[in-house]
C-alpha positions in Angstrom: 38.6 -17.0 -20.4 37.0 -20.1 -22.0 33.7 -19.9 -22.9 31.5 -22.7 -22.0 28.4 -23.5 -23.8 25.3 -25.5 -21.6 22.5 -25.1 -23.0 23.1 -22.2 -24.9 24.2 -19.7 -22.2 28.2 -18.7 -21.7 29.5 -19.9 -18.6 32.7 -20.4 -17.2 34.8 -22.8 -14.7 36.0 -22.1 -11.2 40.0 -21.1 -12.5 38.4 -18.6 -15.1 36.9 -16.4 -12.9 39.6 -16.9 -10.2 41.2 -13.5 -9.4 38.6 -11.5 -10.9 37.7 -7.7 -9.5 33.9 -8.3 -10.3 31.6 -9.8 -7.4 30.3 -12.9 -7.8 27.2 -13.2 -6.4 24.8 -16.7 -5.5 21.4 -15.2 -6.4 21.3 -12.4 -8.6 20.6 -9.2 -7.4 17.8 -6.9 -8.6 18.7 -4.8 -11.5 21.4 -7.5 -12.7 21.0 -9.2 -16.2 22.0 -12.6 -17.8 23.1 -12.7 -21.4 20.0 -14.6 -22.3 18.0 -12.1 -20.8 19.4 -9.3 -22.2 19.3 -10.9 -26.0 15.5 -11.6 -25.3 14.4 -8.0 -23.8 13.8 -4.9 -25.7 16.9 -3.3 -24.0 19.8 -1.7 -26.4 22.6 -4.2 -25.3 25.6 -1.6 -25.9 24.0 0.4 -22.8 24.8 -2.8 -20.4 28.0 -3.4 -19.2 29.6 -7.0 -17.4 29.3 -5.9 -13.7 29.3 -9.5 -12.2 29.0 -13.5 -11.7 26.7 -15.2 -10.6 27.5 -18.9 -9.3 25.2 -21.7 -10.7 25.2 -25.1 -9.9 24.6 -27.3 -13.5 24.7 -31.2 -13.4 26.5 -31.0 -10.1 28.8 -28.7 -11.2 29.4 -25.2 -9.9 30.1 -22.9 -13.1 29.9 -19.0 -13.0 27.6 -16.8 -15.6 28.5 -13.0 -16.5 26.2 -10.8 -14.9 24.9 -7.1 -17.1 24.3 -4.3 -15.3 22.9 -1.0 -17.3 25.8 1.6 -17.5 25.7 4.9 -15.6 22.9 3.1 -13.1 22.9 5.0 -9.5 22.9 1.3 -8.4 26.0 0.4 -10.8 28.1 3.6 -9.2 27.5 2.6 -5.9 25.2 5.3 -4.9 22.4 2.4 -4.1 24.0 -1.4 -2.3 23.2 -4.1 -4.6 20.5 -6.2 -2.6 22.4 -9.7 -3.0 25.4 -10.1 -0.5 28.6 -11.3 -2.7 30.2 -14.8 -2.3 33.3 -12.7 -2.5 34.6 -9.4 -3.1 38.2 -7.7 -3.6 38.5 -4.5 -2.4 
């Protein structure tokens, strides 16, 4: 995947996140992170793992950002449904 550089976040284009086994999500759900978010927070980065997209809409364009979720969460094994409904989802 190409990263994509607006405004100094990562995202990526419709065909790089095609066919991906992550959910990709319109609003992002409670306990998700950004990469901006996570740089800016107090939180040890190497206990976050990319769980997700989220689909944002930038100049008109739809583009997709990588979504964190901390590893080992009761939420991240599924023991706990994510609050946000997913655009998609494989099974």
């Amino acid at each position: 995947m190409e990263k994509k550089l607006w405004g100094g976040s990562m995202y990526y284009q419709n065909h790089e996140v095609m066919g991906t086994d992550k959910p990709i999500y319109k609003e992002q759900p409670e306990g998700f992170f950004t990469h901006e978010e996570l740089l800016i927070s107090d939180e040890d980065i190497k206990q976050f793992e990319h769980a997700a997209f989220q689909q944002v809409t930038i100049n008109g364009k739809p583009l997709f950002q990588m979504l964190f979720f901390k590893k080992n969460s009761a939420i991240y094994h599924h023991t706990k449904p994510a609050t946000v409904t997913p655009i998609r989802k494989d099974n």
